[in-house]
N, C-alpha and C positions, 0 to 999 in steps of 0.2 A: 242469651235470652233477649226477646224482641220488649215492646210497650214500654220505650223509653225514648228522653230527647239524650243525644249525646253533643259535645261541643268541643272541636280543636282548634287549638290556636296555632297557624302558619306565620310565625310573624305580628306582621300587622294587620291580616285577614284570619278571622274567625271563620270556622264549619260548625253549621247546625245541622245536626242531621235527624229526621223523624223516621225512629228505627223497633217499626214493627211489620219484618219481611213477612212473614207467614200468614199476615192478614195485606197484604200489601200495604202496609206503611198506613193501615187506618189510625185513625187517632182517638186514643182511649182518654176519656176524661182526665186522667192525670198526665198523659201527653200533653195537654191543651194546659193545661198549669204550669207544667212543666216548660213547654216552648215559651208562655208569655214571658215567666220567670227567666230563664234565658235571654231574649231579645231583650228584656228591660236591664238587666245588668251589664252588657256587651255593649248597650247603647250608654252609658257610665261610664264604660273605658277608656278614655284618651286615647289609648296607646290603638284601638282598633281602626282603620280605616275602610276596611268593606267587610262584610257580611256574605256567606254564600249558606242559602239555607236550601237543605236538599232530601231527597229519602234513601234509606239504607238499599244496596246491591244497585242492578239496573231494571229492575220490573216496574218499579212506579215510583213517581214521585209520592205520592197518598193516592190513596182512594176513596180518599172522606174520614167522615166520623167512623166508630166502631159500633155497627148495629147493634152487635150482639152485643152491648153491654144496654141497649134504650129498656130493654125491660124490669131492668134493676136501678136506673139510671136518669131513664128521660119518659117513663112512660105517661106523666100528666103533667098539665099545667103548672102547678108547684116548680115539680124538677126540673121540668125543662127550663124553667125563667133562672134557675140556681146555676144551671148545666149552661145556659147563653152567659151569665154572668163570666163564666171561666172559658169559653170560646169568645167572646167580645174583649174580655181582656186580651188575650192573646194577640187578635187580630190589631187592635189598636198598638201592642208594645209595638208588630211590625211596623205597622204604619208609621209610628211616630220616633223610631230607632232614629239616631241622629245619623250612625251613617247610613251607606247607600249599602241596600240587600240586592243579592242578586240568586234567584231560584236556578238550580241544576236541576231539570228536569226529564229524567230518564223514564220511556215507560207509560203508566196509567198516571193522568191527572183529571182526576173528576171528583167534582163534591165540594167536600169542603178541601180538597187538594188544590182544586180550580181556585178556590177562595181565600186560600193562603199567597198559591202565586201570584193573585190576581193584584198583592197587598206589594210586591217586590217590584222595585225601579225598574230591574231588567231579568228577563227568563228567556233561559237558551234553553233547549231541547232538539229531543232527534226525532230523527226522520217517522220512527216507527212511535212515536210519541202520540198518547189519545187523548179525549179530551173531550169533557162535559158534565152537566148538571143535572141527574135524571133525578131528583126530589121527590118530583109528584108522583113517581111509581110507588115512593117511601110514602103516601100521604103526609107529605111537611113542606112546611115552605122556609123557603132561606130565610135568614134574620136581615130587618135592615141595613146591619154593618156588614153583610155578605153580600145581600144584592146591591146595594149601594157604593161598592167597593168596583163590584163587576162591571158596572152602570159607567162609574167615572174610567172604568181603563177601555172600555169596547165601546159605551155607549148604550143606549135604551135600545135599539132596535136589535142589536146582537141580543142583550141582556134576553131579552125577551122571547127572543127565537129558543137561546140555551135553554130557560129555563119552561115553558112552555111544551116546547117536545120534547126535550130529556133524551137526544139525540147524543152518540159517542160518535165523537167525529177526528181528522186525522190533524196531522202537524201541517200541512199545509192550508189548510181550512181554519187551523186555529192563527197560521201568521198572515193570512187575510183578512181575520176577522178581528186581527190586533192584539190576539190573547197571548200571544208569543211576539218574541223582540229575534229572534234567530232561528232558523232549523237547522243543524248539522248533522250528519253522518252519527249515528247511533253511539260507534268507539271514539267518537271527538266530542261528544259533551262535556264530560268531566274534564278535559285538556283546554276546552274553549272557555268553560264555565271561570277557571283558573287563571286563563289570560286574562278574561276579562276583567276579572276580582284585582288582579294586577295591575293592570291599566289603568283602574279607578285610584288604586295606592298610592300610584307614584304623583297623581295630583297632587294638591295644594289639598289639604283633610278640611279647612275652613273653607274649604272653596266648596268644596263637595257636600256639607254640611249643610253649607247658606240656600243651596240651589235645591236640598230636597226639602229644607223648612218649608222655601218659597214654594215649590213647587204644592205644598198639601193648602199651604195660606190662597194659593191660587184655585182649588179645586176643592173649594168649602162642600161639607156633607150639609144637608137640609134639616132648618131644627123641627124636632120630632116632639110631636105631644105625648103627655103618660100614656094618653088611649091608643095611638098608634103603635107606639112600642108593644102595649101588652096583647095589641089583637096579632102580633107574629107571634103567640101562643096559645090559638084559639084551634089551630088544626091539631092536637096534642088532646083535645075533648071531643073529636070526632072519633066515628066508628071507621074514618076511611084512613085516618092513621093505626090505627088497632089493625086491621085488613092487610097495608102496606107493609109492615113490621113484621109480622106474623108470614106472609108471603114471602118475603126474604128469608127470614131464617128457615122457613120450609124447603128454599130453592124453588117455587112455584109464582109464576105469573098471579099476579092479584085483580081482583074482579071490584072495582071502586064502585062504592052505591050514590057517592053525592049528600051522606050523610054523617 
């Protein structure tokens, strides 16, 4: 059975894996509890030195959140603000994990898939690997601690491009645009991913440690008023996410009114 995080320990290298094949690795509201909860205990461990967080088989890393649960789930203002509560967790355990994460990414990365990796020091991926943010076809827009994440690894004018077209684009495109740190050979991800999880090990773990604290103390998020925060849940009481949601689980192209 898929809609789970699962976690092995190689040692002194942990594997997170976000494991719902059959939807490609979406991530179901209690994945996202589940993942933060993980990275916050892993990042506790002593005894751990790298992190490789990845998705189950080879077809994708994620492919975002899990639409089909937004109508039970995320459908207004209320739940969505509940529903970011347990995605912003998450996103910050990665962030703030003491050791160094490294994304295996096989496959589809887009959404909030993009937005997980976007949180990891380094991400290798293969050749045939895809990649992007198409939201506004969902009428939603990413949360601060998403775009904000995207922002600090690519920059505002990437950021902007992704998130604006909603464009799927390839692995090569993604390691000029800096969303990727490798491209390899499709059957060499997981053996690169591996290496590299290694290489990071046999460092000095206080070394490793000191340089990614440094690294977030160097690349401070911007403080955020109450109002700002809550208007990333003002598309959640339009009729153009009603429209986008509804188009999705239909399988149809959506017709946005602007309202």
């Amino acid at each position: 059975m898929g809609d789970k995080i699962t976690v092995e320990r190689n040692g002194d290298i942990a594997i997170v894996t976000l494991d719902n094949p059959e939807k490609m690795n979406a991530l179901t509201l209690s994945m996202w509890r589940d993942l933060g909860d993980a990275m916050t205990q892993l990042s506790d461990d002593d005894g751990i030195r790298c992190v490789i967080l990845r998705g189950a088989g080879t077809k994708a890393f994620a492919a975002g959140a899990d639409i089909g649960e937004f109508a039970a789930l995320r459908s207004n203002r209320e739940q969505a603000r509940a529903y970011a509560e347990v995605t912003t967790n998450a996103m910050e355990a990665i962030t703030h994990c003491r050791h160094p994460v490294v994304a295996m990414i096989h496959g589809v990365c887009v959404g909030g898939g993009l937005e997980i990796a976007s949180l990891c020091d380094i991400r290798i991926c293969g050749e045939s690997s895809r990649f992007g943010a198409p939201v506004g076809q969902f009428g939603l827009t990413m949360s601060y601690a998403e775009l904000g994440a995207l922002i600090r690894l690519a920059g505002r004018p990437v950021a902007m491009e992704i998130v604006l077209e909603g464009r799927i684009f390839d692995a090569r495109e993604a390691l000029a645009k800096g969303l990727t740190s490798r491209v390899v050979a499709d059957d060499a991800v997981e053996e690169e991913t591996i290496a590299t999880a290694r290489r990071i090990a046999r460092g000095a773990p206080l070394v490793a440690r000191w340089h990614k604290a440094a690294s977030n103390r160097l690349t401070p998020s911007p403080a955020l008023s109450d109002a700002d925060i809550e208007s990333a849940f003002d598309c959640f009481d339009t009729e153009d996410f009603r429209v986008g949601a509804a188009a999705f689980n239909a399988k149809q192209k959506p017709v946005f009114k602007g309202k």
